[in-house]
C-alpha positions as semicolon CSV with decimal commas, in nm:
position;residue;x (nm);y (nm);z (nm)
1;X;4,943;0,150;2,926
2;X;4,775;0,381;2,688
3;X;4,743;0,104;2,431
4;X;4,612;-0,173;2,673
5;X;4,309;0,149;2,775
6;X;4,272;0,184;2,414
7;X;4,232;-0,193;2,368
8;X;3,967;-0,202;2,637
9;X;3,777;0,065;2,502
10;X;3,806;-0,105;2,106
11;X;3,642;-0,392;2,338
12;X;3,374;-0,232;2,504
13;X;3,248;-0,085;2,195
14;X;3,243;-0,391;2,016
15;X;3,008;-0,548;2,308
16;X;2,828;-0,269;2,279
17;X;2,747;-0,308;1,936
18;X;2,703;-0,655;1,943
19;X;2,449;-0,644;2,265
20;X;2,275;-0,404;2,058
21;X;2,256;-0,599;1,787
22;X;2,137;-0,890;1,954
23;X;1,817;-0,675;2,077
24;X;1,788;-0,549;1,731
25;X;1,648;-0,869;1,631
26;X;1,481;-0,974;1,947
27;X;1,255;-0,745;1,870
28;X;0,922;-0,896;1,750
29;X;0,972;-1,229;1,542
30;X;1,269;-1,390;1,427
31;X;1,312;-1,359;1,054
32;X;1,576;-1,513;0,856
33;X;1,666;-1,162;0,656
34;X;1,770;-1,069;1,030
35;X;1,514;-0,801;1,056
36;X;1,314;-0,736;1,318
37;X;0,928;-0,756;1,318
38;X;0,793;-0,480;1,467
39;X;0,426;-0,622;1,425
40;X;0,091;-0,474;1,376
41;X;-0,196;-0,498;1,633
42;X;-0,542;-0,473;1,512
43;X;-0,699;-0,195;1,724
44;X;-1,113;-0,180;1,703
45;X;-1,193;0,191;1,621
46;X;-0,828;0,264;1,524
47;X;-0,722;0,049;1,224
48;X;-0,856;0,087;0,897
49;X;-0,824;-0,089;0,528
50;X;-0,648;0,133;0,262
51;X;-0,720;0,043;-0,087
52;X;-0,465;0,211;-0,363
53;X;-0,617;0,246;-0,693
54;X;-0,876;-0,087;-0,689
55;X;-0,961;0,012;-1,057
56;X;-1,038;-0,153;-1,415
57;X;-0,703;-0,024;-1,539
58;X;-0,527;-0,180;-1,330
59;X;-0,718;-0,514;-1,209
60;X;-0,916;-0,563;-1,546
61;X;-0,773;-0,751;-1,865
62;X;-0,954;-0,490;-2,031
63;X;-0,745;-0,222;-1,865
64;X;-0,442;-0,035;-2,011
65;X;-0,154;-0,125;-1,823
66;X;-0,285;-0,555;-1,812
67;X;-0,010;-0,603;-2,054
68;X;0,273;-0,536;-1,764
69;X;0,086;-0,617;-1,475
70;X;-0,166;-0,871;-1,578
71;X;0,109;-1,172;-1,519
72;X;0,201;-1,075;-1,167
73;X;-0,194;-0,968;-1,121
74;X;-0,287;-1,324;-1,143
75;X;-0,012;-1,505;-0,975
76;X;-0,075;-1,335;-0,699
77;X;-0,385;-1,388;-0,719
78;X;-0,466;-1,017;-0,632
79;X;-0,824;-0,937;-0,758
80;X;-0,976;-1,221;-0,489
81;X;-0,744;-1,104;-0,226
82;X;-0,818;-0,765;-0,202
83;X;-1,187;-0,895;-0,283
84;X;-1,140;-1,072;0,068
85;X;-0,995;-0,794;0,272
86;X;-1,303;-0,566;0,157
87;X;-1,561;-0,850;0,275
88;X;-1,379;-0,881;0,634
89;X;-1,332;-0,534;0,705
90;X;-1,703;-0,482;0,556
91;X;-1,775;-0,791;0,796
92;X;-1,621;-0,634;1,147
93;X;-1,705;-0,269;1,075
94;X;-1,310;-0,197;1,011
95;X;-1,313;0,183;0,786
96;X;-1,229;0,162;0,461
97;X;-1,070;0,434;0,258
98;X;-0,992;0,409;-0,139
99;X;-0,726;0,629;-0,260
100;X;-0,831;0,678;-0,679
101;X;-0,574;0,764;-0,939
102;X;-0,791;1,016;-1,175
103;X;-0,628;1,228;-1,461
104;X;-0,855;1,531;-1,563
105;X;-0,795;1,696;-1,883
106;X;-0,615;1,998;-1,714
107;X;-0,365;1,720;-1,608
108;X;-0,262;1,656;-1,968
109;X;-0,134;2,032;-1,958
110;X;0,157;1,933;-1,776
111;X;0,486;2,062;-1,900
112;X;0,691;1,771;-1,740
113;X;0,662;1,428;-1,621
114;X;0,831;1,133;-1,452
115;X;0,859;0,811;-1,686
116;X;0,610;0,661;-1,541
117;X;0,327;0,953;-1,580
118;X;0,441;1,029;-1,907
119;X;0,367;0,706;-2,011
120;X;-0,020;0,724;-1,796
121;X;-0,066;1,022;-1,975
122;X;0,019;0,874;-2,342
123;X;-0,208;0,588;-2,269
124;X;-0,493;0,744;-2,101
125;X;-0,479;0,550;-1,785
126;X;-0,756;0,675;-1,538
127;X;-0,853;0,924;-1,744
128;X;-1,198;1,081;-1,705
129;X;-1,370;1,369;-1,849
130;X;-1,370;1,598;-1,538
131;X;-1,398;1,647;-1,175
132;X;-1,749;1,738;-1,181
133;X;-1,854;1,495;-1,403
134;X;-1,903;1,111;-1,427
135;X;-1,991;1,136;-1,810
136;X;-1,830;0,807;-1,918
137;X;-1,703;0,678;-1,608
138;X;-1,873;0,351;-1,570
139;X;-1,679;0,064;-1,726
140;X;-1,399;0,333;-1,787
141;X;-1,021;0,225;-1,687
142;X;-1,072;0,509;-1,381
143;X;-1,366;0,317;-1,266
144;X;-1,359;0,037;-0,998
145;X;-1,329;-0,361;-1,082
146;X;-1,704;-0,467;-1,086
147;X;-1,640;-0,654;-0,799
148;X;-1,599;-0,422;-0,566
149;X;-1,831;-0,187;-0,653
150;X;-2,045;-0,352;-0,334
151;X;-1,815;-0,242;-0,120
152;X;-1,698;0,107;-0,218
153;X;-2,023;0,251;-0,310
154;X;-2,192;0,080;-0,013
155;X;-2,239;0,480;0,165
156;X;-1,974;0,394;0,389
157;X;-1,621;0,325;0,240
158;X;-1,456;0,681;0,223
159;X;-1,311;0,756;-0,113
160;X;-1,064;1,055;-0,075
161;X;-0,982;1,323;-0,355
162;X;-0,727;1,196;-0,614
163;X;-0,349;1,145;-0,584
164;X;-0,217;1,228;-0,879
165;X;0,147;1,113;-0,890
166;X;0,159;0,852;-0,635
167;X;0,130;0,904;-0,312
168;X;-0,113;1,089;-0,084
169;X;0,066;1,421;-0,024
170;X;-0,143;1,566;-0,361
171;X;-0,479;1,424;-0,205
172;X;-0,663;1,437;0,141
173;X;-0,588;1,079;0,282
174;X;-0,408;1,216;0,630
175;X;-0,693;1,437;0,664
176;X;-0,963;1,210;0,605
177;X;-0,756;0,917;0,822
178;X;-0,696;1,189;1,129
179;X;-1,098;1,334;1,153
180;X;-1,197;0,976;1,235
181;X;-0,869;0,880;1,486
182;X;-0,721;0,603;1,264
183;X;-0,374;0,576;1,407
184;X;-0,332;0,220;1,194
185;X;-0,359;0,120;0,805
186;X;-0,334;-0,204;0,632
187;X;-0,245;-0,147;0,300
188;X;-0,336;-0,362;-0,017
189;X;-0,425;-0,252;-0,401
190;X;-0,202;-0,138;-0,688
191;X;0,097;-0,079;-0,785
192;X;0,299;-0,229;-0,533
193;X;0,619;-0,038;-0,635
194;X;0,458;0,273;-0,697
195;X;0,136;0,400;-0,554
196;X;0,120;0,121;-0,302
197;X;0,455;0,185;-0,139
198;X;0,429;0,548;-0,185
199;X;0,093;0,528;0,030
200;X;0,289;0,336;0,279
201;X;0,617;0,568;0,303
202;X;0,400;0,883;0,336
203;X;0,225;0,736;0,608
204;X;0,484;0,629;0,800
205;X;0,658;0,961;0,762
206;X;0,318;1,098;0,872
207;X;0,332;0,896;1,193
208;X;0,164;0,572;1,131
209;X;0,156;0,250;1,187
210;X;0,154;0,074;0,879
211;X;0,128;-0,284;0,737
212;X;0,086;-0,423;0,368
213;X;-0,125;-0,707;0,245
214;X;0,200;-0,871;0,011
215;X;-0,003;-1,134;-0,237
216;X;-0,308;-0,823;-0,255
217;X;-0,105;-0,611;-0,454
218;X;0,104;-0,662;-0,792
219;X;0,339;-0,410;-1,020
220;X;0,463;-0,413;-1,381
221;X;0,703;-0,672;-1,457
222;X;0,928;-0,553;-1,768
223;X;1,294;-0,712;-1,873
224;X;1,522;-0,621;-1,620
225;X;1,252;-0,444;-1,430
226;X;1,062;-0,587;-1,152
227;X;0,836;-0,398;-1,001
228;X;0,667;-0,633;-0,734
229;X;1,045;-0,798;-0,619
230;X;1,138;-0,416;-0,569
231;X;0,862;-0,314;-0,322
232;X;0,824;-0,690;-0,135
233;X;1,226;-0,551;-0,054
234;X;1,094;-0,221;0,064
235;X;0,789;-0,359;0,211
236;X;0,979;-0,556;0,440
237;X;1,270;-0,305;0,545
238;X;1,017;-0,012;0,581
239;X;0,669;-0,116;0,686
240;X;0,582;-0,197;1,062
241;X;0,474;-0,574;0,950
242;X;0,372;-0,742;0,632
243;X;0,167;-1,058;0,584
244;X;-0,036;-1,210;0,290
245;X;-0,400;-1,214;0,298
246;X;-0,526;-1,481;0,489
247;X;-0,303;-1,423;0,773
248;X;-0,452;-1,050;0,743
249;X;-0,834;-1,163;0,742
250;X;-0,800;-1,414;1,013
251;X;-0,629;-1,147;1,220
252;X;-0,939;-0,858;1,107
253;X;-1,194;-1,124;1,240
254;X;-1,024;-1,241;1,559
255;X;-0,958;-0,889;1,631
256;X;-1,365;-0,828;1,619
257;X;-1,454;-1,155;1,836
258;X;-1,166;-1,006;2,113
């Protein structure tokens, strides 16, 4: 008797599990990984563009860190595609924010570092002369691709306060995103395993709803290191919804017209 209960109860569980599973990935689309798709609605007055670190030494062939990145850069085809998210947000009136990696000389005073900054640092990515000062900042690795100077210095696009590792917590992001009710970022710009997905996980954790632009983004591709296959993983498993950049723009204009 008290095995047959305990059989019934091994039984019930297991449907229990199972049922639960099976609304697990009901939710939203079906995906092959098994996943569920949360989604991402496009919300006039509450979604904004997030740009991480649109700048030369990243996106230029002249810039510091081309030799990792540069590869993945263009097969993505990144520069254009975060070129096109700027134009439709610029298009509907969507906010944009840019979130700028600077390094100030009281930066290179720091008495450790993660691999990663240490080798920023040794390289003089972003580097500029000051805070208060723009003294040979234009056409510097810390300034923006030429491109999209249009849209960032346009008076409108808010550019936050630096983030010096590589997320927002050292900058004013939440703050900024919060004073003018955004509840809802789309996410595109470099690195895609670093500053990128860092941007993303603080958010979340922050209490938004998040989605990344996959093909407007790229990372450093080294042997046995890959940055961009690490965060498309992380993308997927962590953000609310991910989708490549046309997808995106049609979505930013449709969600004007409605």
């Amino acid at each position: 008797m008290k095995t047959s209960a305990a059989a019934h109860i091994r039984r019930a569980l297991l449907v229990g599990v199972a049922t639960a599973l099976t609304g697990l990935t009901s939710v939203g689309s079906a995906h092959a990984d098994g996943l569920p798709d949360p989604g991402f609605e496009i919300v006039q007055g509450q979604t904004a563009l997030l740009v991480t670190d649109p700048q030369n030494d990243f996106l230029s062939p002249d810039g510091v860190a081309w030799g990792v990145v540069g590869k993945n850069v263009e097969a993505n085809g990144t520069v254009g595609h975060i070129d096109q998210l700027f134009a439709a947000a610029k298009a509907t009136g969507m906010p944009v924010f840019v979130s700028p990696h600077y390094y100030y000389p009281h930066d290179h005073g720091w008495r450790f570092e993660g691999a990663l900054e240490a080798l920023m640092h040794q390289i003089g990515m972003f580097d500029r002369k000051g805070p208060l000062t723009t003294e040979g900042f234009e056409g510097s690795g810390a300034d923006w691709l030429g491109q999209y100077k249009r849209y960032i210095n346009d008076g409108q696009t808010v550019v936050t306060s630096p983030h010096k590792v590589f997320g927002p917590e050292t900058n004013d992001l939440v703050l900024q995103l919060r004073k003018r009710g955004i509840s809802k970022v789309i996410i595109a710009g470099m690195s895609a395993n670093l500053c990128t997905e860092a941007h993303m996980r603080e958010l979340l954790e922050q209490g938004f709803e998040v989605m990344v632009v996959t093909d407007a983004t790229a990372a450093a591709q080294l042997p046995g290191l890959d940055g961009y296959a690490a965060a498309q993983a992380n993308f997927r498993m962590i953000a609310n919804h991910v989708a490549d950049t046309d997808t995106t723009v049609a979505s930013i204009r449709a969600a004007r017209r409605n």
